[in-house]
C-alpha positions as CSV (number, residue, x, y, z in Angstrom):
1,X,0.0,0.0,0.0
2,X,1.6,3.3,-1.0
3,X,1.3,6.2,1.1
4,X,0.6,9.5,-0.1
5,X,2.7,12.5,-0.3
6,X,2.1,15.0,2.0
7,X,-0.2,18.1,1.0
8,X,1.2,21.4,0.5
9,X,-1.0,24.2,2.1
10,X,-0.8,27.7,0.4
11,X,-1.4,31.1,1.1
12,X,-4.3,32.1,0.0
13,X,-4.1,35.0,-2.6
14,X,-6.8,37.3,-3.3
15,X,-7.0,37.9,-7.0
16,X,-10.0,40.0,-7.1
17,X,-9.1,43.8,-8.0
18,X,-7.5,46.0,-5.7
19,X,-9.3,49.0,-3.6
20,X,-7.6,52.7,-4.0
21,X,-9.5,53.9,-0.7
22,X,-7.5,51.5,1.5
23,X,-4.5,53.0,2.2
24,X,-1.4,50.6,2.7
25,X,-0.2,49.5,5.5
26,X,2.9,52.3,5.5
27,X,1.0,55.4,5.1
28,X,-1.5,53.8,8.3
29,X,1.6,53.4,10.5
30,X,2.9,56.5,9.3
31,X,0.2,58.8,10.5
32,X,0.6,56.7,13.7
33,X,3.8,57.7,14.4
34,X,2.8,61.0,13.4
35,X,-0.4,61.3,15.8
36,X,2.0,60.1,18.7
37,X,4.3,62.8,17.5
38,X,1.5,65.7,17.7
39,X,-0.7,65.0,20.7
40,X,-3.0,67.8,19.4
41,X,-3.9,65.6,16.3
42,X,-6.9,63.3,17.2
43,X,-7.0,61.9,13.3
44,X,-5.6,61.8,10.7
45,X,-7.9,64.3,8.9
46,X,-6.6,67.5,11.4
47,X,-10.0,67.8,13.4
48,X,-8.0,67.9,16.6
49,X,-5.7,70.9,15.5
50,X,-8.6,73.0,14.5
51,X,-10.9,72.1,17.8
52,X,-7.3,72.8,19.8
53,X,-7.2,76.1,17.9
54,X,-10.6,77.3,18.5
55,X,-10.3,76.1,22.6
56,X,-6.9,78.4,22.6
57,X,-8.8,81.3,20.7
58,X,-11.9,80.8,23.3
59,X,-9.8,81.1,26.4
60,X,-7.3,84.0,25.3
61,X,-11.0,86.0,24.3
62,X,-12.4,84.8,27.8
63,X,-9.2,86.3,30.0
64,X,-9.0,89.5,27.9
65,X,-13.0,90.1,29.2
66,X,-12.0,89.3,32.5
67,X,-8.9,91.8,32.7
68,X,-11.0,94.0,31.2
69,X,-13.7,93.8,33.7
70,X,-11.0,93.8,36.8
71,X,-9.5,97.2,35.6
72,X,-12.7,98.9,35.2
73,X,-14.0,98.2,38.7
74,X,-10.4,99.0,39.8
75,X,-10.8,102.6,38.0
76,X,-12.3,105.4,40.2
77,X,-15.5,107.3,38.9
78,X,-15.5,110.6,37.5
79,X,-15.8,113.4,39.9
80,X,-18.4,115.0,40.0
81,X,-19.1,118.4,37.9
82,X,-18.1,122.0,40.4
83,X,-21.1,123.9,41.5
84,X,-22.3,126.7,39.3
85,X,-21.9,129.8,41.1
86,X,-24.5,130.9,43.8
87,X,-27.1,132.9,43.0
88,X,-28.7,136.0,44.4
89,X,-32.3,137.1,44.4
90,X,-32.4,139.4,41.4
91,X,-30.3,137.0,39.5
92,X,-31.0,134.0,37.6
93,X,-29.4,131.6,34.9
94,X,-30.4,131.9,31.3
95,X,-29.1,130.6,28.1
96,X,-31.1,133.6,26.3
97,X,-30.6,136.6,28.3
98,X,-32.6,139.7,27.3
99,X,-33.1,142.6,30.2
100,X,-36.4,144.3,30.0
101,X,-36.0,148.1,29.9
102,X,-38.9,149.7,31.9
103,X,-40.9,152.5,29.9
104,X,-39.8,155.3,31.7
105,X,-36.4,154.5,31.6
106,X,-34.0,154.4,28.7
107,X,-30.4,152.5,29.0
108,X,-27.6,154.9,29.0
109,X,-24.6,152.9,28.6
110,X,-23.0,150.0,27.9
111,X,-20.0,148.8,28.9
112,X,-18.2,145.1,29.1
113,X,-15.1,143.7,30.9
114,X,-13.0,140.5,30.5
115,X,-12.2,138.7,33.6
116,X,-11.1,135.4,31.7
117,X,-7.8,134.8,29.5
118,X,-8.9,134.3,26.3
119,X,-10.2,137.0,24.4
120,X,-13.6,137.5,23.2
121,X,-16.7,139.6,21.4
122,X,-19.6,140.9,23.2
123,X,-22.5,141.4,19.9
124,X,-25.2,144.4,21.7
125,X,-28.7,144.1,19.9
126,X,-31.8,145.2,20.3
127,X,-35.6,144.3,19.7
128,X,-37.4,146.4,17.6
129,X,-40.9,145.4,16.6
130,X,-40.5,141.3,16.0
131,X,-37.1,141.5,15.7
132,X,-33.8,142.0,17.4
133,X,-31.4,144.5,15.4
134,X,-28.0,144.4,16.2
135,X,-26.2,147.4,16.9
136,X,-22.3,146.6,17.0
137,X,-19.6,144.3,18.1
138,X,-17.0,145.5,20.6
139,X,-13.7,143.1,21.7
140,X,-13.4,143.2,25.4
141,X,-10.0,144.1,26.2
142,X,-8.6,142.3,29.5
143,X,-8.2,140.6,31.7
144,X,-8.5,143.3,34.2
145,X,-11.7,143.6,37.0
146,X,-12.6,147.0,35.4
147,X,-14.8,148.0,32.7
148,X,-14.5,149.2,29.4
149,X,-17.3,151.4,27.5
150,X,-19.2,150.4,24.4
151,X,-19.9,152.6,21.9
152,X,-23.6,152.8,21.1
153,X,-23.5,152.9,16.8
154,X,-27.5,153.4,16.7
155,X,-28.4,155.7,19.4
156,X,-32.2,155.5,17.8
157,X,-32.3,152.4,18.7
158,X,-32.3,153.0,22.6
159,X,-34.5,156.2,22.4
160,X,-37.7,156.2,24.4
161,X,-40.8,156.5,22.5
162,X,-43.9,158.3,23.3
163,X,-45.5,155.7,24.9
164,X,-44.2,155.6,28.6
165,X,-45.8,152.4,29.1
166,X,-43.5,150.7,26.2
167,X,-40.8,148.5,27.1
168,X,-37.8,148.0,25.0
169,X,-35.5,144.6,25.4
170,X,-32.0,144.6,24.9
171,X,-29.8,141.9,25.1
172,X,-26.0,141.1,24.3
173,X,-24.4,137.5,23.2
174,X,-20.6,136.4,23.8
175,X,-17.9,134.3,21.8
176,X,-14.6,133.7,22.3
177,X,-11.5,132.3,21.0
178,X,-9.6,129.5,22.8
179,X,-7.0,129.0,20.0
180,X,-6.0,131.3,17.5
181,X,-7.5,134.5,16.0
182,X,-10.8,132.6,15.5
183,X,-14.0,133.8,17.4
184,X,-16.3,130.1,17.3
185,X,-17.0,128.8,20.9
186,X,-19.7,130.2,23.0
187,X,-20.5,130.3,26.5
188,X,-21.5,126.9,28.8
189,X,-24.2,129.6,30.6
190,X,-25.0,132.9,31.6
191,X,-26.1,134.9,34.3
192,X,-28.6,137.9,34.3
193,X,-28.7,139.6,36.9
194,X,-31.1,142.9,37.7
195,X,-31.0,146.3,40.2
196,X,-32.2,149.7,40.4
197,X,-29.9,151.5,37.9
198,X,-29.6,148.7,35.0
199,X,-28.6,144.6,34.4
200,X,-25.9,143.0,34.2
201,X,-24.9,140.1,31.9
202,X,-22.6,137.6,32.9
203,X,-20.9,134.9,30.6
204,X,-19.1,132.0,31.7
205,X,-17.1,129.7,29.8
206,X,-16.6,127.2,32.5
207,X,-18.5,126.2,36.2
208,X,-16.1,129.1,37.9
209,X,-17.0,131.2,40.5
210,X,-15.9,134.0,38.7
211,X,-17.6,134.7,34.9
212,X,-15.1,135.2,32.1
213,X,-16.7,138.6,30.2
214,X,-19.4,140.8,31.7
215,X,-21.7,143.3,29.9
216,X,-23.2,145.9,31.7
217,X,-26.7,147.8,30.8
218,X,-27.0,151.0,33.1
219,X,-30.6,153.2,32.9
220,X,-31.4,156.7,33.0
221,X,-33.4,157.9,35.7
222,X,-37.1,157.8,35.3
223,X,-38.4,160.6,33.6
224,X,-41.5,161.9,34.9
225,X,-44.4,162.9,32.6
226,X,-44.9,166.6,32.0
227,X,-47.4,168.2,34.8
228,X,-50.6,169.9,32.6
229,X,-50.8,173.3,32.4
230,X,-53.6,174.7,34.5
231,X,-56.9,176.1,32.2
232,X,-56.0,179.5,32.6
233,X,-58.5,181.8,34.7
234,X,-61.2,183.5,33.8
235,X,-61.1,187.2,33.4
236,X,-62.4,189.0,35.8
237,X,-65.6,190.9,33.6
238,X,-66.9,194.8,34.4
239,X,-69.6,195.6,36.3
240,X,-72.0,197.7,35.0
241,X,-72.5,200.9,36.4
């Protein structure tokens, strides 16, 4: 009886066609090393470096609000704003000041006086009808604590007319010049203030106790109305004899 060789085994070989979207086995343990290279890398694709990226950019956005928030409660508030100066009884504050003239009373003169730095215009007008007319501009010479007469241009403008019981209203504006020859800012306020012989104007550029130009408006004292004649008397008439 003869005994049979013994079998050969072999490998068994695919021969069916080969697929492009498996990689081989040296690019897989490649990118192995690689991942174990970059711990930030949780594929091959690079979805770890981007989430990484965008956690990094998160936190850095997060501490900047943070440090921003801690220095602006370390930051003192603003102090508050000075008091505006005090007031009296006859005085009041007015972004429009215009002073009343009473009918039997005509204003006199004018005069204005610097008590600030920078140099400024004092503009005089008056109301006529509906409308204020404006009767010159003056520069304030200064800073001194006296005052400087204005030159009335339209003297009709201040005359009384024949009704005693009209009322004229004059008023005078302010601008001055903080740099250079130009004449654009205007006062933060102004003051009118009134007495017995006239007003008083004052501008301030700044919550100061002390106002930076000052106009003032003195009266003329009231004119009484003319006393009427007497009717003259009888004559005495002849008795017949």
């Amino acid at each position: 009886m003869e005994i049979p060789p013994p079998t050969r085994f072999r490998a068994c070989q695919y021969r069916g066609p080969l697929r492009r979207d498996n990689p081989p086995l040296t690019t897989v343990a490649q990118r192995l090393v690689d991942n174990r290279r970059s711990p930030g890398r949780f594929s091959p694709s690079g979805t770890g470096s981007v989430q990484m990226s965008i956690l990094k950019r998160s936190a850095g956005t997060a501490f900047v609000a943070v440090l921003a928030m801690v220095v602006a409660s370390c930051r003192q508030p603003p102090s508050p704003p000075p008091p505006l100066p005090p007031l009296t009884e006859s005085c009041k504050f007015t972004n429009t000041p215009v002073v009343v003239v009473p009918g039997n009373r005509v204003v006199e003169r004018i005069s204005a006086g610097r008590r600030g730095t920078e140099p400024s215009l004092v503009s005089v007008a008056v109301r006529t009808a509906d409308e204020f007319r404006q009767d010159g501009i003056m520069y304030v010479p200064g800073p001194d604590l006296g005052y400087h007469p204005y030159l009335i241009n339209h003297p009709e403008y201040f005359a009384q007319t024949g009704d005693n019981d009209a009322r004229k209203r004059v008023t005078a504006s302010m601008l001055w010049s903080s740099v250079g020859p130009y004449y654009d800012r205007g006062p933060e306020f102004s003051m009118l203030c009134l007495d017995v012989d006239g007003a008083t104007i004052a501008f301030y550029t700044a919550r100061t106790l002390q106002p930076h130009t000052i106009v003032r408006f003195d009266f003329s004292l009231p004119t009484r109305p003319p006393r009427p004649r007497p009717p003259p008397s009888p004559a005495p008439q002849e008795q017949a004899s």
